[in-house]
C-alpha positions as CSV (number, residue, x, y, z in Angstrom):
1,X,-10.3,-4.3,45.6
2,X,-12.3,-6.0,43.2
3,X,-13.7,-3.1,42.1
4,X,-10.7,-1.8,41.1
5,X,-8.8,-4.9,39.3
6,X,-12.3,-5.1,36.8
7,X,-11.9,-1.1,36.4
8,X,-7.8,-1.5,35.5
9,X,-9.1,-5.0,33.5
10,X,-11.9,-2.9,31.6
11,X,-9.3,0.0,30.9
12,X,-6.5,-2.4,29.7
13,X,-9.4,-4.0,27.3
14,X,-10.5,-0.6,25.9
15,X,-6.4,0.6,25.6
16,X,-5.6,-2.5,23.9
17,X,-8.6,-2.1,21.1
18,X,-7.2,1.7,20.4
19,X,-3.8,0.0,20.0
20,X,-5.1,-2.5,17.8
21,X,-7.1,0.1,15.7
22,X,-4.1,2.4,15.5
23,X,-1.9,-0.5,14.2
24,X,-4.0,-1.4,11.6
25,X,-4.2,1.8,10.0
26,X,-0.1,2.7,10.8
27,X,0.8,-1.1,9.4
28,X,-1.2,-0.7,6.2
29,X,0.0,2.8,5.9
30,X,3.8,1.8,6.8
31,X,3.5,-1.0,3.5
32,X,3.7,1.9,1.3
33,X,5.7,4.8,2.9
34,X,8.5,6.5,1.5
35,X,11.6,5.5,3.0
36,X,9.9,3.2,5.3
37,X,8.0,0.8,3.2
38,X,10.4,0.7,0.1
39,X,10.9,-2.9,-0.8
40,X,14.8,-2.7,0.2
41,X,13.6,-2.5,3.8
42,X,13.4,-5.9,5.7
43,X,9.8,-6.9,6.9
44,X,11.1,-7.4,10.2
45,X,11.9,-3.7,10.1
46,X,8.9,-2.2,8.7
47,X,7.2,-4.3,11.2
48,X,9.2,-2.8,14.2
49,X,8.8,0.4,12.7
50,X,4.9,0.5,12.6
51,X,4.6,-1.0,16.5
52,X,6.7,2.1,17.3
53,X,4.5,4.5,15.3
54,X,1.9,2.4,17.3
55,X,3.1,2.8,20.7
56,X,3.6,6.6,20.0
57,X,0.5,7.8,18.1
58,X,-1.6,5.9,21.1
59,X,-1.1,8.8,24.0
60,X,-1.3,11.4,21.6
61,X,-5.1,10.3,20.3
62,X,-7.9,12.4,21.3
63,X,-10.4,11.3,23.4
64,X,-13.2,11.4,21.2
65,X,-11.3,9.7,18.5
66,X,-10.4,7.0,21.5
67,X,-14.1,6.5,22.7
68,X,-15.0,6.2,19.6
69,X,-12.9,3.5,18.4
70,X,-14.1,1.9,21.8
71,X,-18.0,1.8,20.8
72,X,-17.8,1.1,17.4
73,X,-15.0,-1.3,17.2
74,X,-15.8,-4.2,14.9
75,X,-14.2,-6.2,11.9
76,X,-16.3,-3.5,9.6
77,X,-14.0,-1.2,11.6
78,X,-11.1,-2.3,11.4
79,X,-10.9,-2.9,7.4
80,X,-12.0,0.6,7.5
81,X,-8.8,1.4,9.0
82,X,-7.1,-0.7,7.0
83,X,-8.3,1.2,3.7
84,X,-7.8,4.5,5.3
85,X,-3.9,3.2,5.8
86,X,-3.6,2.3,2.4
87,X,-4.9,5.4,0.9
88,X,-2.9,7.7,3.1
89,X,0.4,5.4,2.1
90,X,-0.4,5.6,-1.4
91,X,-0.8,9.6,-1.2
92,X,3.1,9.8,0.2
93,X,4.3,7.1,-1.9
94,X,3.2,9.8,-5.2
95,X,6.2,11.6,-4.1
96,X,8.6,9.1,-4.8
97,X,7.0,8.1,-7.9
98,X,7.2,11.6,-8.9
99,X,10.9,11.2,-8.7
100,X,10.9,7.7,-10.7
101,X,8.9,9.6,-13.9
102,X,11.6,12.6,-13.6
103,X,14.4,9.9,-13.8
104,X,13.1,8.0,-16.2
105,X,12.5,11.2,-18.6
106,X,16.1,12.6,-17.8
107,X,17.6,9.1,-18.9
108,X,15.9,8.9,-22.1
109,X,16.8,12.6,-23.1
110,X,20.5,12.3,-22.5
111,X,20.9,8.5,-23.7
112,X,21.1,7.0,-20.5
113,X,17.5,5.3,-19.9
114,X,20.0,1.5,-20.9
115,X,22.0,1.8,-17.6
116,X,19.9,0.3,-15.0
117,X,21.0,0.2,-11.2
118,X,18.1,-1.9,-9.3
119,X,19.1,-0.3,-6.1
120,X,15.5,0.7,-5.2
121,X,12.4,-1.2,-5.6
122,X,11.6,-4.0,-7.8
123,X,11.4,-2.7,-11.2
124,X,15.1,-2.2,-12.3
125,X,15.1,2.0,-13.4
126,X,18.2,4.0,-15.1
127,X,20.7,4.9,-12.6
128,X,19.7,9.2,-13.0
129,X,16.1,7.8,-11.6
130,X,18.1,6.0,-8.7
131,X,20.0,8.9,-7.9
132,X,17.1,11.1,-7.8
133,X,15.0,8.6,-5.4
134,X,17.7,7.6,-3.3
135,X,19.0,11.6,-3.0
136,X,15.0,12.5,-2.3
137,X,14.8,9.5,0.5
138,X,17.9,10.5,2.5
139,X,16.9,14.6,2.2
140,X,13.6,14.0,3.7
141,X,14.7,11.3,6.2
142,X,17.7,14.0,7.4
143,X,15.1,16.6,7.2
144,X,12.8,14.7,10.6
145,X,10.7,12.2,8.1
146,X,10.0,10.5,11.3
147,X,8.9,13.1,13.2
148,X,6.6,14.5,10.3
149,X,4.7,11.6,9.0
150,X,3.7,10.6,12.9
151,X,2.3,14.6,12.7
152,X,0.4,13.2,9.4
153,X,-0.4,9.8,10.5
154,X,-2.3,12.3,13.6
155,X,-3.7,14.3,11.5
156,X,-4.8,11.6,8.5
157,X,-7.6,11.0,11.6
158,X,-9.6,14.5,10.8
159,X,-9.5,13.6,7.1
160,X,-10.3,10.0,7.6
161,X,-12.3,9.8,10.8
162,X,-11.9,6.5,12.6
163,X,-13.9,3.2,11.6
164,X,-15.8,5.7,8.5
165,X,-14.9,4.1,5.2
166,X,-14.0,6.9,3.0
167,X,-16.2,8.5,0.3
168,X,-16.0,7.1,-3.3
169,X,-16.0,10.5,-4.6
170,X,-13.7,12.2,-2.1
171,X,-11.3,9.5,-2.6
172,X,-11.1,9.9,-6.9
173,X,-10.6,13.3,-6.5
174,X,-8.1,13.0,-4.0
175,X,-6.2,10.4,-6.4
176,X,-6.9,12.3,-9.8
177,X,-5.4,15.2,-7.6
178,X,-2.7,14.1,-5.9
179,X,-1.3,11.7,-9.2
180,X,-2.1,14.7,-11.7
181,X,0.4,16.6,-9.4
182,X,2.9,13.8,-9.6
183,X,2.9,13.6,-13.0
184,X,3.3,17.1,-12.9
185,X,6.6,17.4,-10.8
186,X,8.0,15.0,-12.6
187,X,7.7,16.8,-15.9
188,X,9.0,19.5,-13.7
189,X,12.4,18.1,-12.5
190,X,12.7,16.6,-15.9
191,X,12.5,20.0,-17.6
192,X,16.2,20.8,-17.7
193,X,16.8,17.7,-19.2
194,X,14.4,17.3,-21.7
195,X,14.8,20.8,-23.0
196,X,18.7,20.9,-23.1
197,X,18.4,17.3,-25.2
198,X,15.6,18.9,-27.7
199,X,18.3,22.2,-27.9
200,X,21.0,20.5,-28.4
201,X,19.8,17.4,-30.9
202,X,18.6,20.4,-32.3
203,X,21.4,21.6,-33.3
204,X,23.4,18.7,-34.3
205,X,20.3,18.2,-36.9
206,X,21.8,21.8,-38.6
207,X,25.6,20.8,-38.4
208,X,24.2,17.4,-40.2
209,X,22.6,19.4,-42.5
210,X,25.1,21.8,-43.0
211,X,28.2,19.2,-43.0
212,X,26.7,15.8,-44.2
213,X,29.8,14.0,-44.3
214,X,30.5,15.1,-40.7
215,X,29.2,11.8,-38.2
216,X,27.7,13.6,-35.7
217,X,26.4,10.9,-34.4
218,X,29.8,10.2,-33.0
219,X,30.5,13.1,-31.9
220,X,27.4,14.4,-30.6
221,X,25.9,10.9,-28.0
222,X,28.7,11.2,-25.9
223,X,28.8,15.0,-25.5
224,X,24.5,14.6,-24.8
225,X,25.9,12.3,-22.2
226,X,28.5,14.0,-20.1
227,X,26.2,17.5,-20.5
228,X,23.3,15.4,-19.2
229,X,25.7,14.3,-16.0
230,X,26.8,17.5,-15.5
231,X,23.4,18.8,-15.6
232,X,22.0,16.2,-13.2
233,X,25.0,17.9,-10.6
234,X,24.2,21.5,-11.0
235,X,19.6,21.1,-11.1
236,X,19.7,18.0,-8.9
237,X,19.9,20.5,-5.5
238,X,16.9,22.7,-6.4
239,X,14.7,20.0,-8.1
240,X,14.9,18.4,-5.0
241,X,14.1,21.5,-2.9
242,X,11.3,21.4,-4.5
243,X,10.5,18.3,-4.2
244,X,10.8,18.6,-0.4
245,X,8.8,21.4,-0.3
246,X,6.0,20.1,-2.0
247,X,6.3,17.0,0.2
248,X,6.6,18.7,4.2
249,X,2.9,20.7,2.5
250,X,1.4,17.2,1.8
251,X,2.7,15.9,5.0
252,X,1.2,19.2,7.1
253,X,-2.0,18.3,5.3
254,X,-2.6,14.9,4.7
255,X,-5.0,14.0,1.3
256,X,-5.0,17.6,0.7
257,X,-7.9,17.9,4.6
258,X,-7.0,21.7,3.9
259,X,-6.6,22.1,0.8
């Protein structure tokens, strides 16, 4: 009997270190998630949120990755996981600062970058970049977020192998990478916008020139306005298709591990 109690005591020790390690690396990780880390979200919440990743990330470890975490387990470790969180937070969180740069280009090319809504995050943004973050965060959540980042939180353990403090190198490639392509998407989403302002002021320059007395100016902000809103309507649905699709490829390959 004794036996047994120090074998269930010994397994309950090892269980609760894997736990522990897990958290650490879901809880840093959960601070900077789309959706689940924005700053809207109560701490209470994100905190909830994390101990369920927790609880179900731990039967679905490997045992190698398990043992390990068992025989190495220190406080070197666990900043280790800590780090590895952060990083694989800040790789999602791109996405939705992707979204922020598109919205903040679309409101400046149709005159709407002084209307601020502070609906999401800190930093008040113009209401276009609101609609595009908030209309990103509820496609993805309807689309299983859940289910996939607890598939990437699995997986971020072959790209960042427990208690290993990730490469220098590997890691500024990763970022110059993954916020090149951010930058990127944003200038993509933006396009419409930025192209049908540049047309279109365009061509109010040659009815100024052509008819000087004629106050364009009048005329032409408010029409730039209502185009741009009805141009948000009709490229907002594909943009973000796009957006998604670049986002469930990241998710199925954490820090670009197969890239």
């Amino acid at each position: 009997m004794n036996a047994l109690v120090q074998s269930a005591s010994d397994w309950a020790g090892q269980m609760g270190v894997v736990v522990l390690a897990i958290f650490l690396r879901v809880g840093a990780a959960m601070a900077m998630l789309p959706a689940f880390g924005e700053q809207v979200v109560p701490v209470r919440v994100r905190l909830a949120a994390a101990l369920a990743f927790t609880a179900l990330l731990a039967p679905l470890m490997s045992i190698e990755t398990s043992v390990r975490i068992v025989e190495f387990w220190s406080v070197n470790f666990g900043g280790a996981e800590v780090l590895n969180g952060l990083i694989l937070g800040f790789a999602f969180r791109l996405f939705v600062m992707a979204l922020t740069i598109a919205g903040m280009m679309a409101a400046s090319a149709t005159s709407l970058a002084q209307i601020f809504g502070g609906g999401v995050g800190v930093d008040p943004q113009p209401a276009i970049g609101n609609v595009m973050v908030v209309s990103g965060l509820a496609l993805a959540t309807l689309g299983g977020l859940h289910v996939k980042m607890l598939e990437a939180l699995l997986l971020s353990y072959t790209a960042l192998p427990a208690g290993i403090w990730p490469n220098v190198s590997d890691v500024a490639s990763w970022a110059m990478a993954d916020i090149s392509r951010a930058f990127a998407l944003g200038f993509v989403i933006a396009a419409p916008f930025t192209v049908a302002a540049f047309l279109y002021n365009l061509a109010l320059g040659v009815i100024n020139r052509a008819m000087p007395q004629l106050m364009v100016a009048f005329v032409g902000a408010p029409a730039l306005t209502l185009g741009g809103l009805i141009l948000l309507v009709l490229s907002l649905p594909f943009a973000l298709q796009h957006w998604m699709g670049l986002f469930d490829a990241t998710l199925a390959s954490p820090l670009g591990s197969s890239r």
